[in-house]
Backbone bond lengths (Angstrom), bond angles and torsions (degrees), N, CA, C in turn:
res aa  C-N    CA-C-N  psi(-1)  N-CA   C-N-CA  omega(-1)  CA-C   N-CA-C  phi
1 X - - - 1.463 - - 1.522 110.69 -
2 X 1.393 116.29 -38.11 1.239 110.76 -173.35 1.790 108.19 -69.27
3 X 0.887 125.81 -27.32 1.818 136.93 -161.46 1.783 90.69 -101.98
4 X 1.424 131.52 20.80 0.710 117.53 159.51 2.249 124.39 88.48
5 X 1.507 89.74 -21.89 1.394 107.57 167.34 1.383 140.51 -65.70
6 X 0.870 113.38 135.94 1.855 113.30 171.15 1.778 120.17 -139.61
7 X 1.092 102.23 174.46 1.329 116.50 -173.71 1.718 117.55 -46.13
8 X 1.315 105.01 -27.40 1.415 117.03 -179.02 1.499 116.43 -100.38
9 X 1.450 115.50 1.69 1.858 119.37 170.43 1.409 89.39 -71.99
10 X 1.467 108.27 170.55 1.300 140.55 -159.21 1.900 101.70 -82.72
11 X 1.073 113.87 140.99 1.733 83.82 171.93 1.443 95.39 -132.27
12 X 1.591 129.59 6.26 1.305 132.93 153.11 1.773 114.06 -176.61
13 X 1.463 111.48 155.44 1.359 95.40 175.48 1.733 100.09 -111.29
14 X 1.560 114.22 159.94 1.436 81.05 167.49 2.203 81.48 -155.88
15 X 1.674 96.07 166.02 1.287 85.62 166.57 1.002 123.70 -136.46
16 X 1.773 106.80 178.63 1.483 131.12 176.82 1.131 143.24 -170.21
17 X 1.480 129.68 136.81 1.505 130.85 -151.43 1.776 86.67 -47.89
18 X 0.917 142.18 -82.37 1.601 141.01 177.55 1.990 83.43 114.35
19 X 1.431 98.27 -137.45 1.886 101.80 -172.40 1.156 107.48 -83.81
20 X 1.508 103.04 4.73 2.047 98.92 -162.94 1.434 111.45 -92.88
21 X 1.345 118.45 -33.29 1.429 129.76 179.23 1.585 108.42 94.76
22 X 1.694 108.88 16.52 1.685 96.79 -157.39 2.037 80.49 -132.08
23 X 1.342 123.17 129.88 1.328 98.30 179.39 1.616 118.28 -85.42
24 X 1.353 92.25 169.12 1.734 101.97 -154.67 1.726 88.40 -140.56
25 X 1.034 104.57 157.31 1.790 131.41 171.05 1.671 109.94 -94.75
26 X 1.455 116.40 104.14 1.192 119.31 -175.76 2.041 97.75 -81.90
27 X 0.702 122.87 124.75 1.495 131.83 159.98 1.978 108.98 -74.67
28 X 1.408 101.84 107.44 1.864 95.16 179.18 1.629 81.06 -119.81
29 X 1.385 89.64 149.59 1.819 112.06 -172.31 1.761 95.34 -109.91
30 X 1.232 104.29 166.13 1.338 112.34 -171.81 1.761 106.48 -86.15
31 X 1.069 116.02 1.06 1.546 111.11 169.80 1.845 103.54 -105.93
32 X 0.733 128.70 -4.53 1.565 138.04 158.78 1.524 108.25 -58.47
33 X 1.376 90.37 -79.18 1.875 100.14 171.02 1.324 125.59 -57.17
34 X 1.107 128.06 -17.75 1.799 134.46 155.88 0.795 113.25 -71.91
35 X 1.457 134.67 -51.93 1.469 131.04 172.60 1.405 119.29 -35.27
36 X 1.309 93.90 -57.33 2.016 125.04 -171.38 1.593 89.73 -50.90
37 X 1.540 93.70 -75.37 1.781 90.68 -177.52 1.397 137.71 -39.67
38 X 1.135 137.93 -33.62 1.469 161.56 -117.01 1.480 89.11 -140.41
39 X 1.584 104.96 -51.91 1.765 94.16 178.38 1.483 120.08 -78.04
40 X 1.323 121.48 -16.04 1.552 125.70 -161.49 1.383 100.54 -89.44
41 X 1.730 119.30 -49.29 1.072 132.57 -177.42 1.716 113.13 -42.52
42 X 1.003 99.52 -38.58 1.575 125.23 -170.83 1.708 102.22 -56.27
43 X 1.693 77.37 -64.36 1.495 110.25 -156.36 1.929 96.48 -48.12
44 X 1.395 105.57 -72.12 1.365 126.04 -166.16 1.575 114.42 -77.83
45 X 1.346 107.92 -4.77 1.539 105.02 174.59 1.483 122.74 91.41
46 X 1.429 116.39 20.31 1.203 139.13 -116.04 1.809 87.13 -95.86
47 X 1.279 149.45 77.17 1.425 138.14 154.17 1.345 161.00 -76.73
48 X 1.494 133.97 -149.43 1.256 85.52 149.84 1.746 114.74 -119.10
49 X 0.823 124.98 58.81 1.560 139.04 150.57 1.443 109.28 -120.01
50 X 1.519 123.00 32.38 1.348 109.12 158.40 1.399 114.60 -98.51
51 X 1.388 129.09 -158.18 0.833 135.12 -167.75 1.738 126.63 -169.49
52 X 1.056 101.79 100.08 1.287 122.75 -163.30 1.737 125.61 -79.22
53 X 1.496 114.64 126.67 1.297 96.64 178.18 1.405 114.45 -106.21
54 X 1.098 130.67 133.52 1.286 126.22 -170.91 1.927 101.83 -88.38
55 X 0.867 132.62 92.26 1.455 130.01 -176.95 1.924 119.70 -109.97
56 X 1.794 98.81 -9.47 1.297 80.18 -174.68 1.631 117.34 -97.06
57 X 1.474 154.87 140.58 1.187 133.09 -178.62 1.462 121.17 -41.55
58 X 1.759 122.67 167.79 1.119 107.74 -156.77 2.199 114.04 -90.86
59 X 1.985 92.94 -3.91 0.870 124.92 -176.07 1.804 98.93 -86.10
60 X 1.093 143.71 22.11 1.529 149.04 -161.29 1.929 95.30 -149.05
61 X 1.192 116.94 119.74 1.836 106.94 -177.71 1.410 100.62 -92.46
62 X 1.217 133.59 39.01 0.943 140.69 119.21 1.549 138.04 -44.57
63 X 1.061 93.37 -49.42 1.769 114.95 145.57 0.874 121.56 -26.68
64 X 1.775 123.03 -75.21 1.308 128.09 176.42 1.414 106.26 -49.04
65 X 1.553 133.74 -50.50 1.050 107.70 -179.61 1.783 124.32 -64.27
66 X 0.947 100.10 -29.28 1.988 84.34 170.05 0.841 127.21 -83.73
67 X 1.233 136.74 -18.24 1.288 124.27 178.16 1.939 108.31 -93.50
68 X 1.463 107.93 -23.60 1.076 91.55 -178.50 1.634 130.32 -82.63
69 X 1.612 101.57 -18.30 1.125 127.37 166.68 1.358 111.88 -52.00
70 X 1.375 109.97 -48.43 2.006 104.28 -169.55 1.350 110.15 -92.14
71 X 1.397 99.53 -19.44 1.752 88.97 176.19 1.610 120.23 -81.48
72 X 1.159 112.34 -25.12 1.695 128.00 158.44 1.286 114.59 -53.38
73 X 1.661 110.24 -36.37 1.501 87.32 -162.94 1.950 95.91 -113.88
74 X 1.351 96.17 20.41 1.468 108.17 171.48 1.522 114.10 67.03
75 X 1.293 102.10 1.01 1.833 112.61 158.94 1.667 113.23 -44.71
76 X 0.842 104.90 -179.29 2.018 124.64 -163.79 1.508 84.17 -100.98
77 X 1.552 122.82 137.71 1.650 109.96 162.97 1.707 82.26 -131.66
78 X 1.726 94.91 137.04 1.523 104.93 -165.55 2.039 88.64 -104.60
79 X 1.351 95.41 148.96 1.760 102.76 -171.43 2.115 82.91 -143.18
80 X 1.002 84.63 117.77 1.795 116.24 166.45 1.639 131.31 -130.78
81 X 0.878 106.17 163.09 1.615 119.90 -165.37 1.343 102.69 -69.80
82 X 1.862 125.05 140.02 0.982 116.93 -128.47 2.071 79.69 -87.99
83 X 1.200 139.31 -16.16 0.983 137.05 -161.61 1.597 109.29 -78.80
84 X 1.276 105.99 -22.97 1.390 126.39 -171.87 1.600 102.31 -76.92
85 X 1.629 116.64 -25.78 1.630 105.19 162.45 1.587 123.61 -114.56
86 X 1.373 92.31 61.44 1.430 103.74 177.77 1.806 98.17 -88.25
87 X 1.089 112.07 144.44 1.516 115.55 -175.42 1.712 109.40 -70.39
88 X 0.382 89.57 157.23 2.071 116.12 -165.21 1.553 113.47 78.42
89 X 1.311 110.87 -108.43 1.648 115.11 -158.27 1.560 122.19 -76.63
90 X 1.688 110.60 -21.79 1.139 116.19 156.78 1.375 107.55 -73.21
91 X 1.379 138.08 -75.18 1.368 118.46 -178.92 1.374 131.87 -48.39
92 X 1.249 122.89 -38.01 1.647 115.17 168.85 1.688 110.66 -58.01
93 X 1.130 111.30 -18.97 1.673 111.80 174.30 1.425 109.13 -61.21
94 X 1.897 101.23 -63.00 1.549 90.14 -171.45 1.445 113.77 -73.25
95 X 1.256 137.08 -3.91 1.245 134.77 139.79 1.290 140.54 -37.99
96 X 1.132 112.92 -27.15 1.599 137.07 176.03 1.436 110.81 -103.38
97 X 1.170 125.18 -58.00 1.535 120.00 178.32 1.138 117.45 -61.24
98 X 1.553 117.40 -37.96 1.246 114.63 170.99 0.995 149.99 -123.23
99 X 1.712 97.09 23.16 1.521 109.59 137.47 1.514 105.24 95.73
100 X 0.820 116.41 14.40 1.811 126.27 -157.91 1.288 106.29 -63.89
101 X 1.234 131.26 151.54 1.681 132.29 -165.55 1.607 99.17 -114.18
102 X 1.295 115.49 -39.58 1.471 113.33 -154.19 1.722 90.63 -164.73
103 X 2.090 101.34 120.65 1.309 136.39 170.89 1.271 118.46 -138.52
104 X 1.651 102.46 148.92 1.569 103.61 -160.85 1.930 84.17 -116.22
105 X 1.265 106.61 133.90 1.007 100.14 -170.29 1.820 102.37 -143.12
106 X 1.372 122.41 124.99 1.608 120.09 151.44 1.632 119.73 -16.14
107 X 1.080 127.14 158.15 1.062 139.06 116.86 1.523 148.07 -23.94
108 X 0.855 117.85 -48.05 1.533 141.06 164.62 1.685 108.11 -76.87
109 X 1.455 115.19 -16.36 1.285 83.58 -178.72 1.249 89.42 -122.11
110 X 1.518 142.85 5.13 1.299 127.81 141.75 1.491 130.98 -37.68
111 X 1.701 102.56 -62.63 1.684 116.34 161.12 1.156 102.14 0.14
112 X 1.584 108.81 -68.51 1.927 111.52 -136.71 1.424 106.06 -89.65
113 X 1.775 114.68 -10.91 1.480 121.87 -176.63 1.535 107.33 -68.28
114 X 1.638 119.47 148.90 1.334 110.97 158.52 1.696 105.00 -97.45
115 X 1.327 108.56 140.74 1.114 105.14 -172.80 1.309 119.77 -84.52
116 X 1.864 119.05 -16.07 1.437 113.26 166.11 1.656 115.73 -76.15
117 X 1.653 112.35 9.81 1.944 94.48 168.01 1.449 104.93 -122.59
118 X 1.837 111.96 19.99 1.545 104.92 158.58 1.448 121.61 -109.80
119 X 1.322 109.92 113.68 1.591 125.78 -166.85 1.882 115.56 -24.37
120 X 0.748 115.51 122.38 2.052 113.81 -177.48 1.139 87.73 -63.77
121 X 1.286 159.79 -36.45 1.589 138.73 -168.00 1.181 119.40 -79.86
122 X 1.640 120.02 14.79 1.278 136.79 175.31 1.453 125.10 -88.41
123 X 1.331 117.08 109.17 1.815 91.15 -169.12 1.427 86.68 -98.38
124 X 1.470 105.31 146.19 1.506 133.25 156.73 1.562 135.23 -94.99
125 X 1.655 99.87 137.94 1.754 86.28 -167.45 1.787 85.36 -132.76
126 X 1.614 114.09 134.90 1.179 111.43 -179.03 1.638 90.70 -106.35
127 X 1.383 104.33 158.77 1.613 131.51 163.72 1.429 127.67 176.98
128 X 0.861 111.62 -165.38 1.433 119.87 -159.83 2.174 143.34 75.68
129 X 1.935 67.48 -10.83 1.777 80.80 -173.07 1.301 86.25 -163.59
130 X 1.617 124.84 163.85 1.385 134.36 -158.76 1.930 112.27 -101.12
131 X 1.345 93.65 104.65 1.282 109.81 178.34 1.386 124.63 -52.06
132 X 1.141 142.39 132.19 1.718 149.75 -178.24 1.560 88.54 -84.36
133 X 1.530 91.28 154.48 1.145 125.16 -171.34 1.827 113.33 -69.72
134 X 1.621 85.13 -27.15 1.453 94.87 -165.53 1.577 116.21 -98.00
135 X 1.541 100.06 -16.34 1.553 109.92 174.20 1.300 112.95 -74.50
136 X 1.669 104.75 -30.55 1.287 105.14 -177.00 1.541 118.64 -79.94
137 X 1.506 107.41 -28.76 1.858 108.60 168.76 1.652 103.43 -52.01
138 X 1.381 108.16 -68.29 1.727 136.22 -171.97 1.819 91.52 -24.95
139 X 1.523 111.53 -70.28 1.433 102.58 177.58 1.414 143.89 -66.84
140 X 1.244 110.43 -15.96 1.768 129.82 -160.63 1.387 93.40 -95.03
141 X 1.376 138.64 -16.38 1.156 150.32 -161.96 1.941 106.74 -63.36
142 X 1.482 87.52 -48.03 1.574 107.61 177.44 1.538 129.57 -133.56
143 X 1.386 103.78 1.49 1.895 136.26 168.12 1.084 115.13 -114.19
144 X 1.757 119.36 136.44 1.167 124.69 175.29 1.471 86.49 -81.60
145 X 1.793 108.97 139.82 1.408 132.75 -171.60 1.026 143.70 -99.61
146 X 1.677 161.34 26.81 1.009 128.41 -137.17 1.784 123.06 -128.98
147 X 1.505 101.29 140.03 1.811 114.82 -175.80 1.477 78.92 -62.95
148 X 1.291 109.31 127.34 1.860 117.90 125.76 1.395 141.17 -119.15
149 X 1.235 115.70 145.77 1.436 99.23 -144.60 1.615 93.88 -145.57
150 X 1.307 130.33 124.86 1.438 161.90 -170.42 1.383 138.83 -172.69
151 X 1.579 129.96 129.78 1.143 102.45 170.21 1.623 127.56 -79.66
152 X 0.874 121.16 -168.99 1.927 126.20 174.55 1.016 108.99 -57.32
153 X 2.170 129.80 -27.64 1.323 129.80 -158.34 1.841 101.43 -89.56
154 X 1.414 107.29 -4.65 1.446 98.37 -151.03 1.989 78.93 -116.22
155 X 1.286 116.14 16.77 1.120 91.16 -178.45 1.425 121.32 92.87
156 X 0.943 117.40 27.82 2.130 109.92 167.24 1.894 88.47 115.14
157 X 1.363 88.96 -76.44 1.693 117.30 -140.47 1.391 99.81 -146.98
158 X 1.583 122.21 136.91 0.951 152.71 -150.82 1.406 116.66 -137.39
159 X 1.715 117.22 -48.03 1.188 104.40 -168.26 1.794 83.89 -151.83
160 X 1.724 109.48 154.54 1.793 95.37 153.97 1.413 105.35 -155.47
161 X 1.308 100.37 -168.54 1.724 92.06 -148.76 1.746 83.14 -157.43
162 X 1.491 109.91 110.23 1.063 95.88 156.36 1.556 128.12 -106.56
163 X 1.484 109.29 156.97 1.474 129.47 -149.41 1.759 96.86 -101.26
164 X 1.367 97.09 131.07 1.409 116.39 -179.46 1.625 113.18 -100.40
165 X 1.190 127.21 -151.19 1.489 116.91 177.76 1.874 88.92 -118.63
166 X 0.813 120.24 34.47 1.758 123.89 172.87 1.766 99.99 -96.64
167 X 1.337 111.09 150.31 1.482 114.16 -179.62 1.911 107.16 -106.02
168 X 1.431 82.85 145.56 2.043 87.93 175.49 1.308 87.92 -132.31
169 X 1.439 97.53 163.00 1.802 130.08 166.49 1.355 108.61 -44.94
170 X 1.578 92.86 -61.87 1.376 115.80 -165.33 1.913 99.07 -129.64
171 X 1.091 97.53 141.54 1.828 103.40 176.89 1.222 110.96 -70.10
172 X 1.303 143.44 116.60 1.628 133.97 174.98 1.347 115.58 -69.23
173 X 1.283 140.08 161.41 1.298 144.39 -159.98 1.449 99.21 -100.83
174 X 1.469 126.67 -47.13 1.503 145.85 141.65 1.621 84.58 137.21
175 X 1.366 98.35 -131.92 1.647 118.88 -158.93 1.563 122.81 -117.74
176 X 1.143 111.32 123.75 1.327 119.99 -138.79 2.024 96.91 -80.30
177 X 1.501 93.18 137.40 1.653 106.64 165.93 1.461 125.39 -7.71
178 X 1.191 117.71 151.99 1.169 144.28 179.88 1.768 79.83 -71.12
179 X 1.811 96.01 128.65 1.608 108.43 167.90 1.455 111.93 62.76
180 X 1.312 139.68 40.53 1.338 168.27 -108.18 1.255 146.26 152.98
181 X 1.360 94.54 88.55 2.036 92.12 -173.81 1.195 109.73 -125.19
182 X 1.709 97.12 147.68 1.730 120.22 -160.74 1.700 94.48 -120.33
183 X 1.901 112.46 112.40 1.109 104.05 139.45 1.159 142.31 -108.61
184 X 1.629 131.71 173.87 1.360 122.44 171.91 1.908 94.06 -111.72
185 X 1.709 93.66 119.87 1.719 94.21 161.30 0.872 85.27 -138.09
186 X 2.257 91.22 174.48 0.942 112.56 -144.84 2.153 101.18 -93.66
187 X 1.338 105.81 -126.27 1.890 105.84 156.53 1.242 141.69 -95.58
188 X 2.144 89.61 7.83 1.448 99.81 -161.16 1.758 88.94 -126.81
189 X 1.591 107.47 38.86 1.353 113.97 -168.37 2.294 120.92 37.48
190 X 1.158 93.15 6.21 1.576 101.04 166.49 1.490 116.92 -80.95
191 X 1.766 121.92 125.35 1.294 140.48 152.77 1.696 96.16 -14.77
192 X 1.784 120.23 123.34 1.083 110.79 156.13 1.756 118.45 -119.85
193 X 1.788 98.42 147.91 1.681 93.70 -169.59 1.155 124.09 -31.57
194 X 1.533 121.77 156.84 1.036 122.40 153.02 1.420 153.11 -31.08
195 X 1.460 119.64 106.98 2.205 105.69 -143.68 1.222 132.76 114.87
196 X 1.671 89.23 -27.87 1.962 104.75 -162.86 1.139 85.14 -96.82
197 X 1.564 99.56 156.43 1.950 114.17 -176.79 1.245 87.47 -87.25
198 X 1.188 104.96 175.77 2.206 130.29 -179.28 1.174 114.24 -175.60
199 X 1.486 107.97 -158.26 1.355 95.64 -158.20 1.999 75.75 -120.25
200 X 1.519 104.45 169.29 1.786 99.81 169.54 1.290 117.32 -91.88
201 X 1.147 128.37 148.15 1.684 127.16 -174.83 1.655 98.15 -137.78
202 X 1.251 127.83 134.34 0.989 127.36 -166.51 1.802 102.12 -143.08
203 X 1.693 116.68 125.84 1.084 113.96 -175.24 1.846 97.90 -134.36
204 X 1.391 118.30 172.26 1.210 127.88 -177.35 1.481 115.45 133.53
205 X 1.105 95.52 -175.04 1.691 109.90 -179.76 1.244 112.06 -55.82
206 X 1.155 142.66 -46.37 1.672 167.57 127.30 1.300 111.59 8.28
207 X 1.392 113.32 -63.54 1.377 110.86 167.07 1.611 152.62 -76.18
């Protein structure tokens, strides 16, 4: 307040083709990113004896979520050489040496992990690309788990869902953020029943 700021200044822009294929400048406001924060922290257990890996580039807002997450919640955010998070044996290393509590990690680079040389006291959060049903059993088995799922406009992350050792068709995204609402309509922007496919609509602080 004193510097003149509020909840609705900018607190970064960043971009991405989004559905259009053409790139665009997302505008995220600083009550977007509080929300995000405040809810994840919650969500994931997030303190300050955790320990954070920062793995996604700084050009990916994924980013924003790690680093902003651990430095808020006064957690450790670990920054390594970019070769050092190449998926398999270099990354399960810095996983192990340094002890990391909580990584947000793709899909694709789960695949290549073995999951008996990444520590169980590690919780894992996949996003950025659409998780299988079966990667997500395969890990939750002996990792705390979770799909998150958002685009860049809504702020990081939108909704998450954590994964039990039960099997789905399809992985659900789960239930959307604190200050955050997810609908499904149909083409005529109308709520469709329960069951029926749609399209996602996502409103809140986030966006």
């Amino acid at each position: 307040v004193a510097l003149g700021l509020n909840a609705k200044h900018l607190a970064y822009v960043i971009y991405t083709s989004g559905s259009t294929g053409l790139p665009k400048g997302v505008m995220i406001e600083h009550q977007g990113l509080c929300n995000l924060i405040v809810a994840q922290a919650k969500c994931l257990a997030v303190g300050s004896d955790a320990r954070v890996l920062q793995f996604a580039s700084l050009s990916f807002d994924a980013s924003v979520w790690e680093w902003s997450l651990a430095l808020s919640s006064g957690a450790c955010l670990f920054l390594v050489a970019k070769e050092s998070l190449f998926p398999g044996k270099p990354l399960q290393s810095v996983l192990q040496q340094s002890q990391i509590s909580h990584v947000l990690l793709p899909p694709t680079a789960l695949n290549v992990l073995d999951r008996l040389a990444v520590p169980k006291e590690i919780t894992l959060i996949t996003g950025g690309e659409a998780c299988s049903s079966g990667l997500a059993q395969h890990w939750s088995e002996q990792h705390r788990f979770f799909n998150a799922y958002g685009p860049t406009e809504a702020t990081v992350c939108a909704s998450m869902y954590e994964c039990g050792v039960e099997s789905h068709n399809f992985l659900p995204i789960g239930r959307p953020l604190a200050n955050t609402q997810i609908y499904i309509l149909d083409s005529q922007g109308q709520p469709v029943p329960l069951g029926v496919s749609g399209e996602i609509h996502i409103g809140g602080a986030g966006v």
